[in-house]
C-alpha positions as CSV (number, residue, x, y, z in Angstrom):
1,X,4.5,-11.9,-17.1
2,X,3.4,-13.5,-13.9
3,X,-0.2,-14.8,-14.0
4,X,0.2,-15.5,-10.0
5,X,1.9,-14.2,-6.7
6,X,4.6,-16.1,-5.6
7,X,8.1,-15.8,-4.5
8,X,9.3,-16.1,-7.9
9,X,6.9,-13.1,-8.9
10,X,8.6,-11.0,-6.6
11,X,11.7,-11.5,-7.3
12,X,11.1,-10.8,-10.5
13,X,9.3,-7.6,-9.7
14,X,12.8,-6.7,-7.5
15,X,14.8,-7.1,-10.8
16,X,12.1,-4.4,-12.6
17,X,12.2,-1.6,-10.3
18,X,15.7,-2.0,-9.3
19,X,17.0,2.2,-9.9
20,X,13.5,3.1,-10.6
21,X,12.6,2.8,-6.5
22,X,14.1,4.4,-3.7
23,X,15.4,1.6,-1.2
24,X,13.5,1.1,1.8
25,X,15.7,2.8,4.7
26,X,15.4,1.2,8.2
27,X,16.2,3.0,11.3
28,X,16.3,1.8,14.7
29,X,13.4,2.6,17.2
30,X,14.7,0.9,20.1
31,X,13.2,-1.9,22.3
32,X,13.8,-4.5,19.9
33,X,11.6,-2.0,17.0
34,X,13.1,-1.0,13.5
35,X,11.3,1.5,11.6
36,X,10.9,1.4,7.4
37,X,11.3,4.1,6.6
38,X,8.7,3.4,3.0
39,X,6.8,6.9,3.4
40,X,9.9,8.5,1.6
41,X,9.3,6.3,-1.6
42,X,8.4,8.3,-4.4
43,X,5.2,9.7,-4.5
44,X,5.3,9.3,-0.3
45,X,4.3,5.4,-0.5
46,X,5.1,1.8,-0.7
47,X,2.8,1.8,-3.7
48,X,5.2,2.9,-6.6
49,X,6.9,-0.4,-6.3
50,X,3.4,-2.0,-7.7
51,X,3.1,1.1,-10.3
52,X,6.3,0.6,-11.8
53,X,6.1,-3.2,-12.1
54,X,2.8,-3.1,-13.5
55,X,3.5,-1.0,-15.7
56,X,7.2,-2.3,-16.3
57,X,5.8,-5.7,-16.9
58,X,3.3,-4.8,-19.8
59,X,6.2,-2.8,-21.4
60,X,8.4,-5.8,-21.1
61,X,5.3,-8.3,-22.6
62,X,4.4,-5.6,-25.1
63,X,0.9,-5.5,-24.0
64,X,1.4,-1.6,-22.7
65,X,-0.4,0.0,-25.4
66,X,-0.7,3.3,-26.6
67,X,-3.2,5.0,-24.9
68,X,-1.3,4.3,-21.7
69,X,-3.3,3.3,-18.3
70,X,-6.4,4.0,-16.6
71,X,-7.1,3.9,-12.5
72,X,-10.0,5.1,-10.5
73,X,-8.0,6.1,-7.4
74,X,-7.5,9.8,-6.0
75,X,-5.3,8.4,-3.0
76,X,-1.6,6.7,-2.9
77,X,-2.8,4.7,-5.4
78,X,-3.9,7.1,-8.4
79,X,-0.4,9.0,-7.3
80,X,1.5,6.2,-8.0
81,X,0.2,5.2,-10.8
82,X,0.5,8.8,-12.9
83,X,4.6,8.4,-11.3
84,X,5.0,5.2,-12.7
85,X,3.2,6.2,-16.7
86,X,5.4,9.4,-16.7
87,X,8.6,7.2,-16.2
88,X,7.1,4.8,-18.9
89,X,5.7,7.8,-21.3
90,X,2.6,6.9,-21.5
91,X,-0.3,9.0,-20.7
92,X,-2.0,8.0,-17.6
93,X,-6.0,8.9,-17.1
94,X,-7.0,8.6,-13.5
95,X,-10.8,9.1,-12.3
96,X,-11.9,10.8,-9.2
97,X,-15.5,11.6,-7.8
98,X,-16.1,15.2,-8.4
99,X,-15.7,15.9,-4.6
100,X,-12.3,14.9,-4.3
101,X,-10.1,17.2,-2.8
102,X,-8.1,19.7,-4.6
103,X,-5.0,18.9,-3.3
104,X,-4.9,15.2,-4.6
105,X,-6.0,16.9,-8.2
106,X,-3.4,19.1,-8.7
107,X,-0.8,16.3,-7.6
108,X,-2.0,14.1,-10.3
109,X,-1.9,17.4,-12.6
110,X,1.3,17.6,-11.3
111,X,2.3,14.2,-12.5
112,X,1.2,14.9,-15.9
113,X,-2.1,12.4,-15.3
114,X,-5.2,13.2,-17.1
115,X,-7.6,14.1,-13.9
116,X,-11.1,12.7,-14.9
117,X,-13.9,14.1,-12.4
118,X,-17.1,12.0,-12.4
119,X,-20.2,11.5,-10.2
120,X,-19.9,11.6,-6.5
121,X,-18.9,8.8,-5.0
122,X,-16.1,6.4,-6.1
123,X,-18.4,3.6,-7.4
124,X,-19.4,6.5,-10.5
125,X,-15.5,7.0,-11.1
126,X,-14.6,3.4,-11.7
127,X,-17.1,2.4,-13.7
128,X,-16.2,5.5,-16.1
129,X,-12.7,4.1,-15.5
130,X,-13.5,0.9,-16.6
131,X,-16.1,2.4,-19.7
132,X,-12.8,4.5,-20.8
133,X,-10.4,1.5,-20.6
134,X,-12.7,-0.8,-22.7
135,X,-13.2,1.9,-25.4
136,X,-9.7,3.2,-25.6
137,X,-7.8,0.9,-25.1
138,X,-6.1,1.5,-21.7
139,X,-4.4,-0.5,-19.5
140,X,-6.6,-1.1,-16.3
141,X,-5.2,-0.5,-13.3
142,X,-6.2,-1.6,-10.2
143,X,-5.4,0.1,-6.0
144,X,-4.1,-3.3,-5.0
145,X,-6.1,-6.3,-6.3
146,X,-3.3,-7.8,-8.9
147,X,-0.6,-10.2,-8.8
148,X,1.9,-7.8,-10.3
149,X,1.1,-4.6,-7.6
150,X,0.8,-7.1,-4.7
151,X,4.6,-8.5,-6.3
152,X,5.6,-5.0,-6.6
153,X,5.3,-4.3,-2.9
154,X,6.3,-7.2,-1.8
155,X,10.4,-6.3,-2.7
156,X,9.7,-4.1,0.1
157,X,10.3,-7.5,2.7
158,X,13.8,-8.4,0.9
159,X,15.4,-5.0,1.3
160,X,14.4,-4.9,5.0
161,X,15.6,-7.9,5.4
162,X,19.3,-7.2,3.9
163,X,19.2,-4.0,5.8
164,X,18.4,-5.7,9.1
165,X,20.0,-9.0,9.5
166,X,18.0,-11.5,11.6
167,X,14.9,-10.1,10.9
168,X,12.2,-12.3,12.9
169,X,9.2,-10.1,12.2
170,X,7.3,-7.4,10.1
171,X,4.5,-5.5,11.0
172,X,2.1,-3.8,7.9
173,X,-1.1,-1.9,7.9
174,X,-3.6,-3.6,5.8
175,X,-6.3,-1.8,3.1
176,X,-7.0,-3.9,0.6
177,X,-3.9,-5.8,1.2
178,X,-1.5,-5.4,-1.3
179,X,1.1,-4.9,0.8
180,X,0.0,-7.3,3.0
181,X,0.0,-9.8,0.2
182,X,3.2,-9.2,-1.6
183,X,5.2,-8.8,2.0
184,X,3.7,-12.4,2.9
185,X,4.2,-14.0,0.7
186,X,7.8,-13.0,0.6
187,X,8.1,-13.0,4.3
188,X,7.0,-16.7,3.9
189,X,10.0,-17.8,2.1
190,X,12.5,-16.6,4.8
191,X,10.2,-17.8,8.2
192,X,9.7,-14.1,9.0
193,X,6.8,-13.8,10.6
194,X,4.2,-10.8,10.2
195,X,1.2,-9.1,11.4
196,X,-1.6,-7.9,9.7
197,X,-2.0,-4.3,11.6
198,X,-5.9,-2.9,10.9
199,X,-8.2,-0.5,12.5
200,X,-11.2,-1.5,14.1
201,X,-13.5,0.7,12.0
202,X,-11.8,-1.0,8.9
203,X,-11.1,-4.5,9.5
204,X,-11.5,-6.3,5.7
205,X,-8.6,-8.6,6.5
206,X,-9.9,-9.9,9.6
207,X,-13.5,-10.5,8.4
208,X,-12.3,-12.6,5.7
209,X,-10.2,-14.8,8.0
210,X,-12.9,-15.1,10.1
211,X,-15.7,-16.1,7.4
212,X,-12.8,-17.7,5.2
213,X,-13.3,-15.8,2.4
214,X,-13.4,-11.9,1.1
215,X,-16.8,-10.6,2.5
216,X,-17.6,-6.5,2.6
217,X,-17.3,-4.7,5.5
218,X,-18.3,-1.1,6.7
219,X,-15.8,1.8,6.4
220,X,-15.3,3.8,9.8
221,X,-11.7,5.3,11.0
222,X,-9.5,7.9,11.3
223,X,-7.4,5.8,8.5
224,X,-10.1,5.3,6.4
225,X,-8.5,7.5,3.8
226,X,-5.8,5.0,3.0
227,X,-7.4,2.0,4.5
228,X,-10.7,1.9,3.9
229,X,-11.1,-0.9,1.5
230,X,-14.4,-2.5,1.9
231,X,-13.2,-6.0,0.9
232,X,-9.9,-7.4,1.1
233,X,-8.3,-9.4,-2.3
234,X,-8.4,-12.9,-1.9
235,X,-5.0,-12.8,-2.9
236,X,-4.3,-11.5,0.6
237,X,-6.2,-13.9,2.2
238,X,-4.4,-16.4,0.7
239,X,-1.1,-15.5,1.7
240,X,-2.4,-14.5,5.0
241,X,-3.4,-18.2,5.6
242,X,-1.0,-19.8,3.8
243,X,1.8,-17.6,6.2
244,X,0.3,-17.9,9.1
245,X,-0.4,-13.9,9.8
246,X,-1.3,-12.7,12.8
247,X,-4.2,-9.9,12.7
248,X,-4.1,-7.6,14.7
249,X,-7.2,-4.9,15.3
250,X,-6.4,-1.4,16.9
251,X,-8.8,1.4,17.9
252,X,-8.7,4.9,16.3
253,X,-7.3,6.2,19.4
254,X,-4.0,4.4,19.1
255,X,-3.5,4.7,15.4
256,X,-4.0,8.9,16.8
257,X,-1.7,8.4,19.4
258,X,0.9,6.5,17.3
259,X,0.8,9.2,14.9
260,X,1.6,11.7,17.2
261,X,4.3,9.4,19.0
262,X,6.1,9.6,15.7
263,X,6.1,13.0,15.1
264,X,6.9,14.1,18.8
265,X,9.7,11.7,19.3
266,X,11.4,11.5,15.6
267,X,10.1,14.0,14.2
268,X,8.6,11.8,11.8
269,X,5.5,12.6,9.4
270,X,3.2,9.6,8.4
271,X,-0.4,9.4,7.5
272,X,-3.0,7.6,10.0
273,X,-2.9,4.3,7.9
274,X,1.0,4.0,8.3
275,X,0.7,4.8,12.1
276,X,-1.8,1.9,12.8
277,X,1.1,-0.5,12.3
278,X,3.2,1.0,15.3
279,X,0.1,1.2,17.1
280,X,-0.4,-2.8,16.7
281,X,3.3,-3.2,17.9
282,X,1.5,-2.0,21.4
283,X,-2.0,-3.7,20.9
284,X,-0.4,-6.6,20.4
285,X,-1.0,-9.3,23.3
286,X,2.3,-10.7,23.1
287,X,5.7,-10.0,21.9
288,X,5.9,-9.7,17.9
289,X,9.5,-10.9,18.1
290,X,13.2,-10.2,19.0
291,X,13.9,-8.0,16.0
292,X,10.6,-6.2,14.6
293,X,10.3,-4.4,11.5
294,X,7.2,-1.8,11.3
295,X,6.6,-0.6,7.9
296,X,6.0,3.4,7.8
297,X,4.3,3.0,4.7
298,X,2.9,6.4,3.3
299,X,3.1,10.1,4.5
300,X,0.5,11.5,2.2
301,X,-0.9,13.9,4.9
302,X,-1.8,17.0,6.1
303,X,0.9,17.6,8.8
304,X,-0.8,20.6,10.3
305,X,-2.2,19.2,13.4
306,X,0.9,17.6,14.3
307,X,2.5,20.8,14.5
308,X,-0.6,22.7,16.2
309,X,0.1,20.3,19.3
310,X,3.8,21.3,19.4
């Protein structure tokens, strides 16, 4: 089981969720664009690829134990992570504040996840998550912030790449970075180049390149929901050095309009955090590259004011 991400890591990871993930789909946007088409992954997001080879992993190792695995995550996250213990049969135990919404409950219900409400605020959820792993055993599971979920998304870069010979570029919306981390370091491998896409209300990636390492920043977007982490892993600043990625900050207003873009032109349903990496194709000072590949990431979103504006 890898102890690090590298290229070897996700390859391996590739060769776990092979049939267990739906391959990324990439469609021509014209201009030199190609979207991925990730938000019709199971569970809507790019983050069952880290689910299942987390999970998939500890099976292999036989270090998944009994009383399954724990998360503190009510957003793609938590999602992905009840997917990926149903497919394993284990039980999975996520924790949410008591506020969260009822829609993201009854998905996880809906998943067969044991839906612990605690406190108020996230902080009170994981630290019952992490009081529940120590005393029962769990697995802990974390949004984004491991080798194996970071290598996990990562196998997202080689299928874009087969399905879109002479790939020179990828664009990703960064959280935490995950994504960011597994696709770069990938990305790497090949000389693709790629750009870190954040909000400017949410910019934990380009802090930390800045002050050269993780440092907490404040939470304020549209696409705070999905990318509001208030640190970024070092694991994604690492690979963000180490690959030379371009950061790239966007306002709320073009993350809105990029949304809306999508919907009105494709028909095309994504959440704010996977429009802010279209909107950095525009924000951009220069061009990204020849042959561009924009990661649609997630589409865990209420569509109705997309179609109010029709």
């Amino acid at each position: 089981m890898e102890k690090q991400l590298d290229p070897a890591a996700v390859r391996a990871a590739a060769a776990r969720i092979a049939g267990a993930v739906r391959p990324a789909a990439v469609v021509p946007a014209g201009g030199g664009v190609w979207y991925a088409l990730e938000y019709l992954q199971h569970t809507g997001s790019f983050k069952a690829r880290g689910a299942h080879n987390f999970l998939a992993a500890h099976r292999a190792a036989g270090t998944l134990p009994d009383a399954g695995v724990a998360i503190a995550s009510g957003g793609n996250a938590g999602l992905a992570c009840a997917w990926a213990a149903r497919a394993q049969s284990v039980p999975a135990t996520v924790f949410l504040p008591a506020t969260a919404p009822r829609i993201k409950v009854d998905r996880l219900r809906g998943y067969g996840a044991d839906v612990r409400l605690v406190g108020e605020r996230y902080a009170e959820a994981q630290a019952a998550c992490a009081e529940f792993a120590a005393r029962s055993g769990a697995l802990a599971s974390h949004a984004y912030d491991h080798p194996l979920i970071a290598a996990g998304a990562g196998t997202l870069l080689e299928e874009v790449r087969a399905a879109l010979p002479g790939l020179d570029a990828v664009v990703v919306a960064v959280g935490g970075g995950g994504l960011l981390a597994g696709v770069a370091t990938a990305a790497r491998e090949h000389g693709v180049r790629v750009t870190a896409a954040e909000p400017e209300g949410c910019r934990a990636l380009a802090a930390a390149l800045e002050a050269g390492r993780p440092v907490d920043v404040p939470v304020d977007s549209v696409a705070a929901d999905s990318l509001g982490a208030t640190r970024v892993s070092a694991d994604a600043l690492a690979a963000a050095r180490a690959g030379g990625v371009r950061s790239v900050l966007v306002p709320d207003s073009a993350i809105t309009a990029s949304r809306r873009r999508l919907w009105e032109e494709h028909r095309i349903v994504v959440e704010p955090g996977a429009a802010t990496a279209l909107a950095a194709v525009r924000a951009a000072p220069e061009p990204l590259g020849e042959r561009v590949a924009v990661v649609l990431c997630g589409a865990n979103t209420d569509p109705s004011d997309l179609a109010a504006g029709t």
